[in-house]
C-alpha positions in Angstrom: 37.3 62.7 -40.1 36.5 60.3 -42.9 34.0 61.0 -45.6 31.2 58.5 -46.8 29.1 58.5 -50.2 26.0 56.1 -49.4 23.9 54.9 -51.8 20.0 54.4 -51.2 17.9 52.3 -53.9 13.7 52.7 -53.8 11.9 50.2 -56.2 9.4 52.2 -58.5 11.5 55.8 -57.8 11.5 58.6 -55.0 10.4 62.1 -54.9 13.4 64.6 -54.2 10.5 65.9 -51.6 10.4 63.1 -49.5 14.6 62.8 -50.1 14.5 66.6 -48.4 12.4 65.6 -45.5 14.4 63.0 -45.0 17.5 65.2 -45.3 16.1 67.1 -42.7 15.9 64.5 -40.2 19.1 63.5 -40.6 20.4 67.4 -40.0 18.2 67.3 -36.7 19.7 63.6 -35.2 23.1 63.7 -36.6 24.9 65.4 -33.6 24.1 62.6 -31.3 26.0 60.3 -33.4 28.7 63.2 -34.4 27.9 62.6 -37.6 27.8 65.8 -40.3 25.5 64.9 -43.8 26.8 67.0 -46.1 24.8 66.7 -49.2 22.7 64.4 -50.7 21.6 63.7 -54.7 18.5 62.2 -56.1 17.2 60.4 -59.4 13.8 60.1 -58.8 13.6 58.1 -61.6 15.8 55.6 -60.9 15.0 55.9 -57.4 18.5 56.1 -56.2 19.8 58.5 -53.7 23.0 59.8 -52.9 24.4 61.2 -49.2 27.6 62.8 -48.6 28.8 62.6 -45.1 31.5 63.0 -42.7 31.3 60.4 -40.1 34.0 58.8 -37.8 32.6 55.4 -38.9 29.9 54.1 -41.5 28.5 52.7 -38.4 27.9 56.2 -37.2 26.5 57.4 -40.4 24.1 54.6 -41.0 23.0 54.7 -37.2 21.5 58.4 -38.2 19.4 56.9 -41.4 18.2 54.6 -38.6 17.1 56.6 -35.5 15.8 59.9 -38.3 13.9 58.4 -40.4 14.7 53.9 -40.7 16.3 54.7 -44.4 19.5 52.9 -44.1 21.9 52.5 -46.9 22.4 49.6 -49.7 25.6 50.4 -50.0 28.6 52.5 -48.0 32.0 54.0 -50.0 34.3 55.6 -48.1 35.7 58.3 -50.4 38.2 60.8 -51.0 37.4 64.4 -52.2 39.5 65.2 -55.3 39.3 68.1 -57.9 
């Protein structure tokens, strides 16, 4: 299945708090959508976030920000793991 890296921007920063609870609602919707979010990284400062996940589509991923919490992505990468 492919693998996405999205990219989330908030004006003024984001608490990696409210990126976990948000996390979390993603973990509990993405089976509907057969969607897996793998991991996720945050500068709070910059107020960018970061979401691994395996999706059959960007569609599909995206469609979980939506329906868990309305969070979509700026920006969608489909990407290939290397070492």
């Amino acid at each position: 299945m492919p693998i996405y890296m999205d990219v989330h921007t908030v004006d003024g920063g984001v608490a990696i708090d409210d990126v976990a609870k948000a996390h979390l609602a993603d973990l509990q919707t993405q089976g509907r959508h057969d969607v897996s979010y793998l991991r996720y990284w945050v500068d709070e400062a910059r107020g960018k976030i970061f979401c691994l996940v395996e999706a059959p589509s960007a569609q599909a991923a995206a469609a979980v920000h939506r329906e868990a919490h309305g969070l979509v992505a700026d920006e969608v990468y489909q990407v290939q793991e290397g070492s």
